[in-house]
Phi, psi and omega in degrees: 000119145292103156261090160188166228233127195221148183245219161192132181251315176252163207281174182026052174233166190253109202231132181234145167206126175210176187218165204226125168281152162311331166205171183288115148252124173234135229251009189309162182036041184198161189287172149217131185231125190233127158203151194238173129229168215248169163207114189256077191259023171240014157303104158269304145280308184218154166236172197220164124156160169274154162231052201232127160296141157265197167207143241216125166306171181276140119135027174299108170290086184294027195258342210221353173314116175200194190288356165247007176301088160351129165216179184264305143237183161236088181242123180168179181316159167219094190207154184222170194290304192257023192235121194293131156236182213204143133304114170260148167219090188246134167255153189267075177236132190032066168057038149221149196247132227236097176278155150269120209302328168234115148016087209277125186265143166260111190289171169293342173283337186273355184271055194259182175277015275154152220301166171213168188233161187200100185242150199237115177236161178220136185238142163303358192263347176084041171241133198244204153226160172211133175245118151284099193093010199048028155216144222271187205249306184214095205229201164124186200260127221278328201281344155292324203254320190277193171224056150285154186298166224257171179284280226265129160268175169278144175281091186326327182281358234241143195205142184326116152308137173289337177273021178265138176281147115217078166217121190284287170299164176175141209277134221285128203279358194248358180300135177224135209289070178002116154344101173080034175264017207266003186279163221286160193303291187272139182228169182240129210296109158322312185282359177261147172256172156305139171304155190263013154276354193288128158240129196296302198300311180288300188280338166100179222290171171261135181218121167347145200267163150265134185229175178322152170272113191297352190271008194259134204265332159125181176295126192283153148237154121353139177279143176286086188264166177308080193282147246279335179282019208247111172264026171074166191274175202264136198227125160280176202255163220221141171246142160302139163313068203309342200276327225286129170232121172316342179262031184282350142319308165336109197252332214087186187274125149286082163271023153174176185242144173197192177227129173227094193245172181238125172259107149287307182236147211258205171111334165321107169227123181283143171180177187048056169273128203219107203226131149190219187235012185227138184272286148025242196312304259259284162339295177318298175298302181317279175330305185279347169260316180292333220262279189327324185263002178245011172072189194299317184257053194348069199232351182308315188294312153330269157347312170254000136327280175321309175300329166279348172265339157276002175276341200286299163354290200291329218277333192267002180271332168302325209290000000 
C-alpha cells in the first residue's frame, strides 16, 4: 500500500512516474488485488485524459519509463467529456495486449471532479472484478471476456444428426376442419331488387350485388401445438483446448509500478495506491483512506465544495 499523492499540473502533457516494490510480487495461486483512486479536480465543463496505472516487470528501468516500456497490465479511467469513456483493462501477454472485447463503460455521472476509487481483483480461478466506488462494474471469466485462449473449441467433426428436430412447433396432425367452415367469402344479397329505372330491354338482365357471407370463417389451419420430437437447437460439441492456460490470470513477476498518461486537461490527482494478495485489506485499506475523504454517503467532498464556494461568495460580497 502507497499513500501518496501525485498530480498533472499542465494541460497537454505527457507525464511518466513510477516506483520499484520492496520485492518482486507474483500473484500464481494467489488472489491479486489492486486499487487508486482518481481526483480530475481541474475538471471544469469538460476533462480529456488516461488516469490508468501499469504494473510493471521486475528489472524495468524507470528512468526510461515511456510509452514503450513493456508492462504487464494496465488498469484504470480513460476518459474525454462528449465521448464513450471506459474502465480499461489490458493484459500484456507476449507483447500484445488483450483489451476487454466489450468496454467497462463510465457514464456520464461517473466524470465528475471528485475522488473516485477504481479496484481491480484477479482470482486463481481465472476469473477477475472491476469495481467502481465499491460497486462493481464487471466481472467474468478471463478467457470469456479476453482474448486468452478459449477452455473448450468447437469439434469440427462434430454434425447435425439427420434426425434431430428443431422445430418447436407443429401444426396439430389430429386436428379436424369443422363442418360447414368452407363457406364462400361472398353471397349474393337476397334483399337487393333492381333500381327502380332499371330496363332490362336497355340495361340488360340485372343481376343482385354480392355481399360478405356473415358465415365465412376465412381459411381453415390446424391449431399450433408443441412438438412432441422437438429436441432444442442443435448445438456442436466442444473439445478442450489444448492452447488453454489455466494460469491466465498469472501477471508474472511484478516490480514496480507507475503511471504513464497522455494529459488534455490537466487537474488530475492519483492517491491510495494499492497491490497486494488479499482482497479483504485491499477492501479494508480502501474503506479507512478512499472511504474517509469521500465520507459515509459519499458527499463529503460535494459538501466542502460548496461550502467553499459560498464562503469565496461571502467574501467578494465584503470586498
Amino acid at each position: 500500500y502507497q499513500r501518496r499523492v501525485h498530480g498533472t499540473q499542465e494541460d497537454l502533457n505527457h507525464y511518466t512516474i513510477g516506483a520499484p516494490l520492496t520485492k518482486p510480487f507474483n500473484n500464481k495461486d494467489k488472489d491479486l488485488a489492486l486499487h487508486f483512486s482518481v481526483k480530475n479536480e481541474g475538471r471544469d465543463y469538460a476533462f480529456c485524459g488516461g488516469g490508468y496505472i501499469k504494473l510493471l516487470p521486475t528489472g524495468t528501468d524507470l528512468k526510461q519509463f515511456s510509452p514503450d516500456t513493456d508492462y504487464l497490465l494496465m488498469f484504470g479511467p480513460d476518459m474525454c467529456e462528449h465521448v464513450p469513456s471506459r474502465i480499461a483493462l489490458i493484459f500484456n501477454q507476449k507483447n500484445k495486449g488483450l483489451s476487454r472485447k466489450v468496454d467497462i463503460p463510465l457514464h456520464y455521472a461517473e466524470k465528475d471532479e471528485f475522488t473516485h476509487l477504481y479496484s481491480l481483483f484477479l482470482f486463481p480461478n481465472n476469473t477477475y472484478m472491476v469495481y467502481f466506488d465499491f460497486n462493481l462494474k464487471a466481472s467474468g471469466y478471463l478467457a470469456d471476456d479476453f482474448d486468452f485462449p478459449p477452455r473448450m473449441l468447437i469439434d469440427e467433426n462434430s454434425k447435425k444428426p439427420d434426425d434431430w428436430v428443431d422445430v418447436a412447433t407443429i401444426p396439430d396432425p389430429d386436428a379436424k376442419k369443422p363442418e360447414g367452415w368452407d363457406a364462400p367469402k361472398f353471397i349474393v344479397d337476397d334483399e337487393a331488387v333492381p333500381p327502380p329505372d332499371w330496363d332490362e330491354e336497355l340495361d340488360g338482365i340485372w343481376e343482385a350485388p354480392l355481399i360478405l357471407n356473415p358465415k365465412f370463417k376465412g381459411q381453415w389451419k390446424a391449431p399450433i401445438i408443441p412438438n412432441p420430437d422437438y429436441r432444442g437447437p442443435w448445438k456442436p460439441d466442444t473439445i478442450p483446448n489444448p492452447d488453454y492456460d489455466p494460469e491466465s490470470y498469472v501477471l508474472g513477476d511484478v516490480g514496480a509500478l507507475g503511471f504513464e498518461l497522455w494529459i488534455v486537461n490537466n487537474g488530475s490527482i492519483f492517491d491510495n495506491i494499492f497491490l497486494g494478495d488479499d482482497v479483504r485489506e485491499s477492501v479494508a485499506v480502501a474503506l479507512d483512506t478512499y472511504g474517509k475523504t469521500v465520507g459515509n454517503d459519499g458527499k463529503r467532498e460535494l459538501e466542502a465544495k460548496e461550502n467553499f464556494l459560498r464562503a469565496e461568495k461571502k467574501k467578494q460580497k465584503t470586498q
